[in-house]
LOVEX-309874 format. One record per residue (C-alpha): x, y, z; residue in three letters. Coordinates in Angstrom, 3 decimals. Layout:
! LOVEX-309874
@X: X	Y: Y	Z: Z	r: ALA
...
//
This chain:
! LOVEX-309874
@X: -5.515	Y: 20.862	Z: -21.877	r: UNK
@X: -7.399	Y: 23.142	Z: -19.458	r: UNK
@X: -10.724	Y: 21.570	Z: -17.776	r: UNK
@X: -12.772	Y: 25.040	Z: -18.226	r: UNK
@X: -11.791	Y: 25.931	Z: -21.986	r: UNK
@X: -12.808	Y: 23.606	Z: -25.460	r: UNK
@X: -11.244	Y: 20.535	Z: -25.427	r: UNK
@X: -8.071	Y: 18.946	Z: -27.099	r: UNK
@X: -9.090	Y: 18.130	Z: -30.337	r: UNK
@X: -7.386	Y: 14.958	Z: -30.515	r: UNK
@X: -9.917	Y: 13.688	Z: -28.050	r: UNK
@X: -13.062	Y: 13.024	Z: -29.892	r: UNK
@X: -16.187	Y: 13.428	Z: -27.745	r: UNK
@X: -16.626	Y: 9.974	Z: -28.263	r: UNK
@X: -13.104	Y: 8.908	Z: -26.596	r: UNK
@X: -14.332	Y: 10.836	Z: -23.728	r: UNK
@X: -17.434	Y: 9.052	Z: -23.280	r: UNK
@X: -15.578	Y: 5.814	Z: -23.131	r: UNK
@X: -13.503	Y: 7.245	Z: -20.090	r: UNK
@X: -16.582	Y: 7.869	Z: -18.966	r: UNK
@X: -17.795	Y: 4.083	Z: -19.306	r: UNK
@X: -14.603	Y: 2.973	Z: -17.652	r: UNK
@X: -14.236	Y: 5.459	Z: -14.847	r: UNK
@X: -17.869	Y: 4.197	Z: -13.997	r: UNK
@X: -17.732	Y: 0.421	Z: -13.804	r: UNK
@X: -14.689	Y: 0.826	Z: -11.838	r: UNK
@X: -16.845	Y: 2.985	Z: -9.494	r: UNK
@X: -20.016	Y: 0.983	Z: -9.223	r: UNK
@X: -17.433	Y: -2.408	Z: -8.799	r: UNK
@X: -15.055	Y: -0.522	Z: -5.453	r: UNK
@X: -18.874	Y: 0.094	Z: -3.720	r: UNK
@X: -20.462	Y: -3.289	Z: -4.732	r: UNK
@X: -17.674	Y: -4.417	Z: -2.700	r: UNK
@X: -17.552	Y: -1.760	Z: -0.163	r: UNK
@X: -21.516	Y: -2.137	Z: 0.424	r: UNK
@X: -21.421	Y: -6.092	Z: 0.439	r: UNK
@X: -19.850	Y: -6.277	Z: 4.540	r: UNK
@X: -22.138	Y: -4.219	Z: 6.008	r: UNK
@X: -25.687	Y: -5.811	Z: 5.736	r: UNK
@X: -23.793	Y: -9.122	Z: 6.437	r: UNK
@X: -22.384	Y: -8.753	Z: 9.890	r: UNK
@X: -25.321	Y: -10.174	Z: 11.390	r: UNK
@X: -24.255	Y: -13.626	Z: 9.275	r: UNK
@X: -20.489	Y: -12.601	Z: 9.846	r: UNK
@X: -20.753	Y: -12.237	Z: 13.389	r: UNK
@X: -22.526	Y: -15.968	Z: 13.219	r: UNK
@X: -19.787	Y: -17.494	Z: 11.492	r: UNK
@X: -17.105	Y: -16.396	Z: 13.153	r: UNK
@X: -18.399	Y: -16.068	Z: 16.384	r: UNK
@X: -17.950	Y: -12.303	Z: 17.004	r: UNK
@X: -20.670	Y: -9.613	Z: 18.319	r: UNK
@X: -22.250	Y: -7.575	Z: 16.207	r: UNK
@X: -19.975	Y: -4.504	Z: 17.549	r: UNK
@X: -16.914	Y: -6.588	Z: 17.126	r: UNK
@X: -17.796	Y: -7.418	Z: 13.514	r: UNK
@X: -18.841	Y: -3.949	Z: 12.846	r: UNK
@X: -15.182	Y: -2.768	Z: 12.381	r: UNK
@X: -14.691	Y: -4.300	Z: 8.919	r: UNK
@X: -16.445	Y: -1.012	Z: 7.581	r: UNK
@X: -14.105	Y: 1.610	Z: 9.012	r: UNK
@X: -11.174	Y: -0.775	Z: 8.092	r: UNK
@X: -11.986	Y: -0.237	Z: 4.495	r: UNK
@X: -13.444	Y: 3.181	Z: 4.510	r: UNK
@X: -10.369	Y: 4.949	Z: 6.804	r: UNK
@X: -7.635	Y: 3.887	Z: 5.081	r: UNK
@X: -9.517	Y: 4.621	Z: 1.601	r: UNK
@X: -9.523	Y: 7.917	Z: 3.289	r: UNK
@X: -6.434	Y: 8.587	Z: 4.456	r: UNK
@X: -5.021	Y: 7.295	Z: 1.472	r: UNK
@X: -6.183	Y: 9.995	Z: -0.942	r: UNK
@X: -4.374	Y: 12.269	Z: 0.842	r: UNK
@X: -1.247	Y: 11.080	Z: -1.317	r: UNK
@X: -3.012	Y: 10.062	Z: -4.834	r: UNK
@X: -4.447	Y: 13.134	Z: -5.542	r: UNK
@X: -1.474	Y: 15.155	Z: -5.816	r: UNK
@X: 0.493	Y: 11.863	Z: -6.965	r: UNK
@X: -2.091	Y: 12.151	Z: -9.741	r: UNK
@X: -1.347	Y: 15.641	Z: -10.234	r: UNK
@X: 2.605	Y: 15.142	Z: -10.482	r: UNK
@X: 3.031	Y: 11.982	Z: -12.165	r: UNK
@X: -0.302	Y: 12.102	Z: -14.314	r: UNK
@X: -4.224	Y: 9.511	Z: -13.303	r: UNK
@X: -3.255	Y: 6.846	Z: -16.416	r: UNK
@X: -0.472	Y: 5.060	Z: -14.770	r: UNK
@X: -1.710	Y: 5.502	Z: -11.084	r: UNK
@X: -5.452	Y: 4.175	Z: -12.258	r: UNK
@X: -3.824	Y: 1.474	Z: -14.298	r: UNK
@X: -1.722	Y: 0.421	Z: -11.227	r: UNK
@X: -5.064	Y: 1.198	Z: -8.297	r: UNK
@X: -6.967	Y: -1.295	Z: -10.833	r: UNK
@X: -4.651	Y: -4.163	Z: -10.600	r: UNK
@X: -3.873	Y: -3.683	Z: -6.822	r: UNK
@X: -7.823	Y: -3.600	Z: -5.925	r: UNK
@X: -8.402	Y: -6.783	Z: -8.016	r: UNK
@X: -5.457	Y: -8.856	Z: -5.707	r: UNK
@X: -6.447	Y: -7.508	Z: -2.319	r: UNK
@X: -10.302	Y: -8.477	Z: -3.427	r: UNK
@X: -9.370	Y: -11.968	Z: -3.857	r: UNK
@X: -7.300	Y: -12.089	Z: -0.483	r: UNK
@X: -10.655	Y: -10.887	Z: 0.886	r: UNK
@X: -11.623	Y: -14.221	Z: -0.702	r: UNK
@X: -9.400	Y: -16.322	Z: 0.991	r: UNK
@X: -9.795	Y: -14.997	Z: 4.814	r: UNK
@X: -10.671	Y: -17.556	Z: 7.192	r: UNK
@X: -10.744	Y: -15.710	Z: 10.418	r: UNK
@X: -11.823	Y: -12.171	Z: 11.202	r: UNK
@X: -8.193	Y: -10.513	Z: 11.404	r: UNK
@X: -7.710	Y: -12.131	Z: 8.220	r: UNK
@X: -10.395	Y: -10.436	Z: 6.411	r: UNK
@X: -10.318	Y: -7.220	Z: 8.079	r: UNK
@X: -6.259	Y: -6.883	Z: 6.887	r: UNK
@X: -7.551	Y: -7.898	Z: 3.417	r: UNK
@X: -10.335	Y: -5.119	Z: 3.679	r: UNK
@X: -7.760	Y: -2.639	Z: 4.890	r: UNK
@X: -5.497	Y: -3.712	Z: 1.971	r: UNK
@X: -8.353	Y: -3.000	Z: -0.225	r: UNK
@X: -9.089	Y: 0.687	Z: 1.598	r: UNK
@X: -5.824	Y: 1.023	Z: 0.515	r: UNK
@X: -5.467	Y: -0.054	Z: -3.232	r: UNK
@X: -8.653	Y: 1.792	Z: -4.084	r: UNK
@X: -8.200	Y: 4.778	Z: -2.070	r: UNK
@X: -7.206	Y: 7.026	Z: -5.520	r: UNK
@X: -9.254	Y: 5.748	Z: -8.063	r: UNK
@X: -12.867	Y: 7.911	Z: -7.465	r: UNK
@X: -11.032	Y: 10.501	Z: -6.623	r: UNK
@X: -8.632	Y: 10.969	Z: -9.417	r: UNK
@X: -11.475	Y: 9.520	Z: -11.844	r: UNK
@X: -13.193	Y: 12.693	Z: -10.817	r: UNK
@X: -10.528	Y: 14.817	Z: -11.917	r: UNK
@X: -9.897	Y: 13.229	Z: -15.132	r: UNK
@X: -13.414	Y: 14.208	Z: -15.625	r: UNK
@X: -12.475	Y: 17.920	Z: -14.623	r: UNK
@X: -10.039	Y: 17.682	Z: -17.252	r: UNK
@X: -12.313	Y: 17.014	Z: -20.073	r: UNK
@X: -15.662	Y: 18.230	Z: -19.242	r: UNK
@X: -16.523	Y: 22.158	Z: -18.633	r: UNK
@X: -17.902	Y: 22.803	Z: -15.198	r: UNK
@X: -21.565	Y: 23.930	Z: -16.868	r: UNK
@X: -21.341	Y: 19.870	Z: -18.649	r: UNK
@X: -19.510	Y: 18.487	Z: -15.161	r: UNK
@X: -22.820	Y: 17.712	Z: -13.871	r: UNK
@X: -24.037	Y: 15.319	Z: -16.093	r: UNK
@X: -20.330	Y: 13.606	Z: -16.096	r: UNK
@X: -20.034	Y: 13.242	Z: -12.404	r: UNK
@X: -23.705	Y: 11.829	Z: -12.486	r: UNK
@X: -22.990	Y: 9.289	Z: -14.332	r: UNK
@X: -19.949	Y: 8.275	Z: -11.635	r: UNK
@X: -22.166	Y: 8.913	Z: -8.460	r: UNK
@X: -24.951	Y: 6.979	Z: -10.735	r: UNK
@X: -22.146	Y: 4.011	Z: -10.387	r: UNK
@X: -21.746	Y: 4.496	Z: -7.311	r: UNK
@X: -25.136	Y: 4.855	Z: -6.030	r: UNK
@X: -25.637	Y: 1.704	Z: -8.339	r: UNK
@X: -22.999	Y: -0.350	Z: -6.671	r: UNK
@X: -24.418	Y: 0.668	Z: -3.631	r: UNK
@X: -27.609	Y: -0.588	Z: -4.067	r: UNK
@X: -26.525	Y: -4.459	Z: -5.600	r: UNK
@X: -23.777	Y: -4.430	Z: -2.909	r: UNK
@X: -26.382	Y: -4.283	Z: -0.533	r: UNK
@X: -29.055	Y: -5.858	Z: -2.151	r: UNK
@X: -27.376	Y: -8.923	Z: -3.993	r: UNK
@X: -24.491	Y: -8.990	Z: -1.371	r: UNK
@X: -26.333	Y: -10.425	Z: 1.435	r: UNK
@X: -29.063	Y: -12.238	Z: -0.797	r: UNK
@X: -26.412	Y: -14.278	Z: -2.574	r: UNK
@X: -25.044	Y: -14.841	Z: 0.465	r: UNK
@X: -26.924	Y: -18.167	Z: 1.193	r: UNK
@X: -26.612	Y: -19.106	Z: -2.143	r: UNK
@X: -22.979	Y: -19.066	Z: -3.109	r: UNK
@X: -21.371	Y: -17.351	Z: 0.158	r: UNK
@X: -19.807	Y: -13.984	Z: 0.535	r: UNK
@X: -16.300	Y: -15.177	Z: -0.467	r: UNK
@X: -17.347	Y: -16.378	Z: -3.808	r: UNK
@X: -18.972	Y: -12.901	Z: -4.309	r: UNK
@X: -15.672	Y: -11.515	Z: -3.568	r: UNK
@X: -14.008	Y: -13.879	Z: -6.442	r: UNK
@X: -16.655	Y: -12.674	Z: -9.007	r: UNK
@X: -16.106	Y: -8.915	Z: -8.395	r: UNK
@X: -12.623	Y: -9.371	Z: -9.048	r: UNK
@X: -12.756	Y: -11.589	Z: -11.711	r: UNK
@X: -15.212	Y: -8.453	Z: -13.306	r: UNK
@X: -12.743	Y: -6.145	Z: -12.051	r: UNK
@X: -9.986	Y: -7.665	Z: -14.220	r: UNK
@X: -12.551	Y: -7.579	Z: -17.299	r: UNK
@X: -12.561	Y: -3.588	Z: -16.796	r: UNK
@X: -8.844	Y: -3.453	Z: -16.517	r: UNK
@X: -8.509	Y: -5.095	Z: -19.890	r: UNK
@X: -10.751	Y: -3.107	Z: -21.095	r: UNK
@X: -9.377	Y: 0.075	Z: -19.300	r: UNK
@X: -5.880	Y: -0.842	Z: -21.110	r: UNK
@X: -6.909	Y: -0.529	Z: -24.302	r: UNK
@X: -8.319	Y: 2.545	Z: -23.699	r: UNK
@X: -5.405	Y: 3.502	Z: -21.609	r: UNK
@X: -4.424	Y: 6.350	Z: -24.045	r: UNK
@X: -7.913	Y: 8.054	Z: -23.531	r: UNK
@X: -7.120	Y: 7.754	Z: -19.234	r: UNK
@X: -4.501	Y: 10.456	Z: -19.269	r: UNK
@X: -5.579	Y: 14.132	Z: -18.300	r: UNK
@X: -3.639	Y: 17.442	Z: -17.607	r: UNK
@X: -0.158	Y: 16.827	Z: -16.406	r: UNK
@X: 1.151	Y: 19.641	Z: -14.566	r: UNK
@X: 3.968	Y: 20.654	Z: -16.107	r: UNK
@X: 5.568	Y: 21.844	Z: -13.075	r: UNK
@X: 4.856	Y: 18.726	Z: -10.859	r: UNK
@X: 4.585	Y: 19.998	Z: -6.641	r: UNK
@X: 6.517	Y: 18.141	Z: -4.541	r: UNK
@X: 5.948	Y: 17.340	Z: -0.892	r: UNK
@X: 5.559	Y: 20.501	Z: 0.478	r: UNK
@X: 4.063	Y: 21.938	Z: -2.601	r: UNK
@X: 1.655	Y: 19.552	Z: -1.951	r: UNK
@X: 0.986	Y: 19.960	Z: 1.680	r: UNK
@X: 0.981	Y: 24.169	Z: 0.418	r: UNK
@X: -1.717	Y: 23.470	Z: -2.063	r: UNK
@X: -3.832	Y: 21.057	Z: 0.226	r: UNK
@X: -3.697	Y: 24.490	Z: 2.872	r: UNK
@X: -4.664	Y: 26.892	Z: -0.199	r: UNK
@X: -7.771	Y: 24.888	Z: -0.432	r: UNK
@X: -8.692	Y: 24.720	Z: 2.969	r: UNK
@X: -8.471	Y: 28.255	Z: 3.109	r: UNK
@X: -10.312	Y: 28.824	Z: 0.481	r: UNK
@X: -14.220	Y: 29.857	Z: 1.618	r: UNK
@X: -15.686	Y: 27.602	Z: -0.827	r: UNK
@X: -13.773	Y: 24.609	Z: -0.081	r: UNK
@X: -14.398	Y: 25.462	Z: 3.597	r: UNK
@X: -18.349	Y: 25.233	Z: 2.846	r: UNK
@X: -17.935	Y: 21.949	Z: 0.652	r: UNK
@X: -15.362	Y: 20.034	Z: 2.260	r: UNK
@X: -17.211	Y: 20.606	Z: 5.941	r: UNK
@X: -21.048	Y: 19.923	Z: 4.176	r: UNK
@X: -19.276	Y: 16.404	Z: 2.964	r: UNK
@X: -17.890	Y: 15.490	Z: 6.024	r: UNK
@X: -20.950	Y: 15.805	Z: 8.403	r: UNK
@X: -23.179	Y: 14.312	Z: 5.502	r: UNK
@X: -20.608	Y: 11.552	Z: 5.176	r: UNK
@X: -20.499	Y: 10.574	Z: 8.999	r: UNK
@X: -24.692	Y: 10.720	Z: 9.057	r: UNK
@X: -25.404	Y: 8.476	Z: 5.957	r: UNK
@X: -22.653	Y: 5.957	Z: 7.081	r: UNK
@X: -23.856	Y: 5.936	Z: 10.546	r: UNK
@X: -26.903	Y: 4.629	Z: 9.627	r: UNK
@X: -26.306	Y: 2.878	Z: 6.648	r: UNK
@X: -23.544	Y: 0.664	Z: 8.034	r: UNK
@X: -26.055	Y: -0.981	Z: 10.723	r: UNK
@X: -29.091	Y: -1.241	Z: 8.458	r: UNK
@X: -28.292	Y: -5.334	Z: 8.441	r: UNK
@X: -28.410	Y: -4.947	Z: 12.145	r: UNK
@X: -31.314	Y: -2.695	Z: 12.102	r: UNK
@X: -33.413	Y: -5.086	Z: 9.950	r: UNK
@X: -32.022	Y: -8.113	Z: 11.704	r: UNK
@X: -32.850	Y: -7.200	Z: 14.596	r: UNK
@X: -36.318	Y: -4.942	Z: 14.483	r: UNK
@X: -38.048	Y: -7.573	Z: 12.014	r: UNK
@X: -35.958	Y: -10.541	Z: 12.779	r: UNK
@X: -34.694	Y: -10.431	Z: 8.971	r: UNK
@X: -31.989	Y: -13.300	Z: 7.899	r: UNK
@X: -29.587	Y: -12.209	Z: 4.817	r: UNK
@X: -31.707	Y: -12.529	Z: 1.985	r: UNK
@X: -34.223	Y: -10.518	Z: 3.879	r: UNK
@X: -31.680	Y: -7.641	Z: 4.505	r: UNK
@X: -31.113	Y: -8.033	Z: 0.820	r: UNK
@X: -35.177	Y: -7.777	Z: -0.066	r: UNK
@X: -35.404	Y: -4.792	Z: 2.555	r: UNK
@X: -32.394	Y: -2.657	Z: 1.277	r: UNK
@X: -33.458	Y: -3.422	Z: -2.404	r: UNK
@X: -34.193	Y: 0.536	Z: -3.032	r: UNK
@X: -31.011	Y: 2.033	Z: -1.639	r: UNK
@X: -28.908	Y: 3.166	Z: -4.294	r: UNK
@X: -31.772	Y: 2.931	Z: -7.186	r: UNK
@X: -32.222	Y: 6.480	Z: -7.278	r: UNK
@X: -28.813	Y: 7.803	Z: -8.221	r: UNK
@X: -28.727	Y: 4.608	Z: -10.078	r: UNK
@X: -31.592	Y: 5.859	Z: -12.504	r: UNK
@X: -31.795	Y: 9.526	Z: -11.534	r: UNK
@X: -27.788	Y: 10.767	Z: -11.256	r: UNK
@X: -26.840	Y: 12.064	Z: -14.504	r: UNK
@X: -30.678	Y: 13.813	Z: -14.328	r: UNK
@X: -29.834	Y: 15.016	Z: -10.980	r: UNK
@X: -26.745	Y: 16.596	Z: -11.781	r: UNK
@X: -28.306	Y: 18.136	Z: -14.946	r: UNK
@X: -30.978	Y: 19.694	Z: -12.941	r: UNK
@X: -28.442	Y: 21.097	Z: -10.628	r: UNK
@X: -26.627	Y: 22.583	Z: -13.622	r: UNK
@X: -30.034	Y: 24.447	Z: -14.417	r: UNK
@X: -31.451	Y: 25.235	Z: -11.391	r: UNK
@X: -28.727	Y: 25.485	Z: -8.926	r: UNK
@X: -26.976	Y: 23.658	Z: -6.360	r: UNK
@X: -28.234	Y: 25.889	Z: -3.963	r: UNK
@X: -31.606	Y: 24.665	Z: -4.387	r: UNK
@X: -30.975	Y: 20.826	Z: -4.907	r: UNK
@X: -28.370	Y: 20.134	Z: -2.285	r: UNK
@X: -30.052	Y: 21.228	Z: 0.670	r: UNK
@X: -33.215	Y: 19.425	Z: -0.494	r: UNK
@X: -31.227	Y: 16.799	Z: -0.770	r: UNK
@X: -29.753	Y: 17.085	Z: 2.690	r: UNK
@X: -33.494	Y: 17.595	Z: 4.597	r: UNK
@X: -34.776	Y: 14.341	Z: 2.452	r: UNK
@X: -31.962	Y: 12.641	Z: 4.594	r: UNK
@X: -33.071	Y: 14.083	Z: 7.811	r: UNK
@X: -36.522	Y: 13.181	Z: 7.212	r: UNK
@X: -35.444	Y: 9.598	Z: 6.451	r: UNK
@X: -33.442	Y: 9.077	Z: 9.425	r: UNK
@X: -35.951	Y: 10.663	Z: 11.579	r: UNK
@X: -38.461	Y: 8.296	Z: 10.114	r: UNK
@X: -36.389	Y: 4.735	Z: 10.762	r: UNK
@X: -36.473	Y: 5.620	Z: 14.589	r: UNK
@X: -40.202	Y: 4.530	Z: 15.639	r: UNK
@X: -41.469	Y: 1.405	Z: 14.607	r: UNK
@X: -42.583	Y: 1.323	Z: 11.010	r: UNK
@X: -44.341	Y: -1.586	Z: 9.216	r: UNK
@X: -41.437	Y: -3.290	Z: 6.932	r: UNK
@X: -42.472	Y: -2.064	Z: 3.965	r: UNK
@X: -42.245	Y: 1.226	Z: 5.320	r: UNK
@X: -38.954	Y: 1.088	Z: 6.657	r: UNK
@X: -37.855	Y: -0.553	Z: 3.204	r: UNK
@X: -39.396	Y: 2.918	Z: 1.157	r: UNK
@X: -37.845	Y: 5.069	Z: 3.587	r: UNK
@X: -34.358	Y: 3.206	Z: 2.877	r: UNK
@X: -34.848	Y: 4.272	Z: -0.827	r: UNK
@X: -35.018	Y: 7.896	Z: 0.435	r: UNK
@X: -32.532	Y: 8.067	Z: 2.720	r: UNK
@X: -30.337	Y: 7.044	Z: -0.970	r: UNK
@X: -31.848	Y: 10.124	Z: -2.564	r: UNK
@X: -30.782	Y: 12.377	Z: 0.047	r: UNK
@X: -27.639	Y: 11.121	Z: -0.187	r: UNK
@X: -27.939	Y: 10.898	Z: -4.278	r: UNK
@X: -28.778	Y: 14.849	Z: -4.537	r: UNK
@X: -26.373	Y: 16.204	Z: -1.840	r: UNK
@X: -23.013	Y: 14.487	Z: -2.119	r: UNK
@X: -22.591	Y: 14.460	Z: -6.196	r: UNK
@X: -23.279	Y: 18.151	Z: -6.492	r: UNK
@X: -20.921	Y: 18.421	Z: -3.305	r: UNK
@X: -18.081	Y: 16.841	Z: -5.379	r: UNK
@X: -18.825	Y: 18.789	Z: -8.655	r: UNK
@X: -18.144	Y: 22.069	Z: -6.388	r: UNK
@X: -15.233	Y: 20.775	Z: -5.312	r: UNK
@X: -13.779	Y: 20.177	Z: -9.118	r: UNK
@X: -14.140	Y: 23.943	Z: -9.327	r: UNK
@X: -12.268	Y: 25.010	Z: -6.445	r: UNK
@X: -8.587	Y: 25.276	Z: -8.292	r: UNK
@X: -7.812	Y: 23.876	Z: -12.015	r: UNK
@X: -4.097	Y: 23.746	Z: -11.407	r: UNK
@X: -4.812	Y: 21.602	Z: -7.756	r: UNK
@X: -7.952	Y: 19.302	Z: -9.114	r: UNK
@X: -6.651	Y: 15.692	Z: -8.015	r: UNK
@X: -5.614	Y: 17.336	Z: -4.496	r: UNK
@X: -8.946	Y: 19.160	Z: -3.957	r: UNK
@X: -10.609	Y: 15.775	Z: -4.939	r: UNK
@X: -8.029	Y: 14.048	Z: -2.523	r: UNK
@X: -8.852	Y: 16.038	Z: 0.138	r: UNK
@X: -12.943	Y: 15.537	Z: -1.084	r: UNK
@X: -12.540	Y: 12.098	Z: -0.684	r: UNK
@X: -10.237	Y: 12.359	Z: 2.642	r: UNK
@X: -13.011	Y: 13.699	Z: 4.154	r: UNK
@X: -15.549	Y: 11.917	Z: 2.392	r: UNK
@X: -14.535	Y: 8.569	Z: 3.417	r: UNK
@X: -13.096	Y: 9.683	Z: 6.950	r: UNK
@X: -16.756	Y: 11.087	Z: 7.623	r: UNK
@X: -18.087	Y: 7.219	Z: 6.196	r: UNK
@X: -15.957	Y: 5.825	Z: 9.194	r: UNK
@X: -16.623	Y: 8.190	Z: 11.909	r: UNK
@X: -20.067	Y: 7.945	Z: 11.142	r: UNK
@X: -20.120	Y: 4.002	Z: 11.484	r: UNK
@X: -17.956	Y: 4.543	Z: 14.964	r: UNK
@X: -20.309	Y: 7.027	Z: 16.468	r: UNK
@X: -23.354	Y: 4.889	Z: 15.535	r: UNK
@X: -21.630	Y: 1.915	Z: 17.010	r: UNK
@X: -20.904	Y: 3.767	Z: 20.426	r: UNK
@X: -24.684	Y: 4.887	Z: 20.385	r: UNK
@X: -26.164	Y: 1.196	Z: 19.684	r: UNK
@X: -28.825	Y: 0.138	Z: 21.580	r: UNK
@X: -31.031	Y: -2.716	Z: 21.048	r: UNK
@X: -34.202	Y: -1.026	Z: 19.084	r: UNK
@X: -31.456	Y: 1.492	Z: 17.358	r: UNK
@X: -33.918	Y: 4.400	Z: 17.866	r: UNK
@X: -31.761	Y: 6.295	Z: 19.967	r: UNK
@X: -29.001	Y: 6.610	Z: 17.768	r: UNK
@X: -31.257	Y: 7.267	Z: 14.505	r: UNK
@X: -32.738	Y: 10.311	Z: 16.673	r: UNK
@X: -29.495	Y: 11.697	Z: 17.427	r: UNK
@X: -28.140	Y: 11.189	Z: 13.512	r: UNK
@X: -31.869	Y: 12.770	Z: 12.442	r: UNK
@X: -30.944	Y: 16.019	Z: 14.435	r: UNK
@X: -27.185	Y: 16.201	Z: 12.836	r: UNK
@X: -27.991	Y: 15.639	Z: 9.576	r: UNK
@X: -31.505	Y: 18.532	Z: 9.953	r: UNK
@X: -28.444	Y: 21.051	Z: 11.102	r: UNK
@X: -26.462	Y: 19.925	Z: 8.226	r: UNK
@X: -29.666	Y: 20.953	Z: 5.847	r: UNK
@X: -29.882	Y: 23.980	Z: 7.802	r: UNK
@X: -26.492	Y: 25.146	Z: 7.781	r: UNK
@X: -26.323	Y: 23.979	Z: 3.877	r: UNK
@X: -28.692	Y: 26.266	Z: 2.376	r: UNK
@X: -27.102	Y: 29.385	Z: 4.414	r: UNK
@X: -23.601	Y: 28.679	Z: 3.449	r: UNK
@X: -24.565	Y: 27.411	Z: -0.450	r: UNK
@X: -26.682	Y: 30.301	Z: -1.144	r: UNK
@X: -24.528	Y: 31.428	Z: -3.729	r: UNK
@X: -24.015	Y: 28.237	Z: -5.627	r: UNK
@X: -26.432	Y: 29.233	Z: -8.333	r: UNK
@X: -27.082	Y: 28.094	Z: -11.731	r: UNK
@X: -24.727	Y: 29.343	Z: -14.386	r: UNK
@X: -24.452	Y: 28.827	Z: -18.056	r: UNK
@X: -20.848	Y: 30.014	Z: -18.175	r: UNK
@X: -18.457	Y: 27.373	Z: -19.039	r: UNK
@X: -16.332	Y: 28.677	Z: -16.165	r: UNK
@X: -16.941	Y: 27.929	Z: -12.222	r: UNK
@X: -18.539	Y: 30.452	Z: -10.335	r: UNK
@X: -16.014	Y: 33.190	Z: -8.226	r: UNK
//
């Protein structure tokens, strides 16, 4: 079955959607749990008697090995085929989230979150090439919407819920529950497993077939564009989303369910908006949409560093999620494009950098903290303006099309 050409017609449009459904509650579950630390290492630094910089590291000990890790699923996908590798990712996430449970101590849980880095690392990316396998790039949009909608979702209760439940039933029972739901969609994924298998290479690389084809995309001027525009866009919305806790905590003297109150809009607008978002960019271009996408970040982040009434600072939270919402999506969908026969390693290598840029981000902030925060929101502002800049040079040709196949 090719991605760009009709589909097999054993698989119904209505089988498809259901991948769909699955590949997006697994999505929106792996960030309700990725987004759940950060607003709570105020509380986490309280309980286990740690600095705020100390307690800081359980984000890049999730998001780098999630990184790093894609480097081998996506062409493991590729050889061996996503069912049985996002059958096996689902299981593994669900045990390390209930170690993540069981931590007493700080090393403990920031193994467990490493553990989970690890056991997810695969399953966005390789859910995004299934979806490359049975959607046409001119429908991809609306496909991966409905994933970054997940996401964006999962975001924005991780966040939100996350450190407002936090009082309530503490962040280790939170940790049971999203397991516990994550097992529900593995059931469900199971018997629905038939519909999780996409193109199998019938001529499966091996290692340095692999390491070959991850080179062919780097080469490749697109991928250059994309993979570089997610990196920097990664390492600016991490940096300041990762101390947003600290930033509330500390600028309006905010406890958890505060945090929760104040981050209530981040992640609502690809939430409600990403499959309409990505359908738009299928009409009108991601030329256009990316790089406004990219300035409504800069804008944000330039607008968190003076002192803004809270309800300010809360709205400006919910657009510093749209910038992210209308950039990184449409990033991804470009990526999906770049090579038919090397999809799950040009989505490995999307999420590499993805994910790497998430943890660099949340180091460079960290090295930059100061007590108000402004002068490391100034210095992210500027990046992420050059990103916008540089974006809507080097994506000028990402234009609408109608064609069923990618653009050259």
């Amino acid at each position: 079955m090719e991605a760009d050409t009709d589909l097999d017609p054993l698989l119904a449009n209505h089988e498809r959607e259901v991948v769909l459904r699955v590949l997006s509650a697994a999505s929106f579950l792996i960030f309700f749990a990725a987004y759940l630390v950060a607003p709570l290492i105020p509380s986490l630094g309280l309980e286990f008697h740690a600095s705020a910089k100390t307690v800081g590291a359980l984000v890049p000990a999730y998001l780098l090995p999630y990184g790093f890790s894609t480097l081998v699923y996506g062409p493991l996908s590729d050889r061996i085929g996503r069912k049985q590798l996002l059958l096996a990712m689902f299981a593994a996430l669900i045990l390390a989230t209930l170690g993540a449970s069981t931590a007493h101590s700080l090393t403990a849980l920031m193994l467990w979150r490493i553990a989970a880095g690890l056991a997810s690392g695969g399953i966005i990316p390789i859910a995004l090439a299934l979806l490359s396998d049975l959607f046409p790039y001119a429908q991809r949009g609306r496909a991966i919407g409905w994933i970054f909608g997940a996401i964006a979702g999962g975001s924005a209760f991780g966040s939100t819920l996350g450190a407002f439940l936090n009082p309530v039933i503490g962040w280790r029972m939170e940790f049971v529950l999203i397991a516990l739901a994550s097992a529900v969609n593995l059931i469900f994924a199971w018997r629905h497993r038939a519909f999780l298998e996409g193109r199998k290479n019938d001529h499966p690389p091996g290692l340095r077939a692999a390491i070959e084809g991850y080179i062919s995309l780097l080469r490749n001027p697109r991928g250059q564009r994309g993979y570089s525009l997610i990196f920097f866009n990664a390492v600016f919305h991490s940096g300041v989303f990762s101390w947003l806790g600290v930033y509330f905590s500390r600028r309006y003297g905010l406890g958890d369910r505060g945090i929760g109150l104040a981050l209530l809009g981040y992640g609502v607008p690809g939430m409600l908006l990403g499959p309409v978002i990505g359908h738009l960019a299928d009409r009108v271009g991601r030329n256009i949409i990316i790089p406004i996408g990219l300035t409504i970040s800069a804008i944000a982040g330039l607008a968190l560093a003076p002192h803004l009434p809270l309800l300010g600072a809360a709205l400006v939270t919910t657009a510093l999620s749209l910038g992210f919402d209308m950039s990184h999506p449409l990033l991804a969908g470009l990526i999906t494009s770049l090579d038919p026969k090397r999809v799950g390693g040009a989505m490995g290598l999307n999420a590499f950098f993805l994910f790497t840029g998430f943890g660099a981000g949340s180091l460079v902030f960290q090295l930059l903290l100061t007590p108000s925060l402004s002068r490391p929101l100034l210095v992210f502002a500027a990046l992420e303006g050059c990103v916008a800049l540089v974006g809507a040079i080097l994506l000028r040709n990402e234009r609408a099309t109608t064609r069923s196949r990618s653009p050259a």
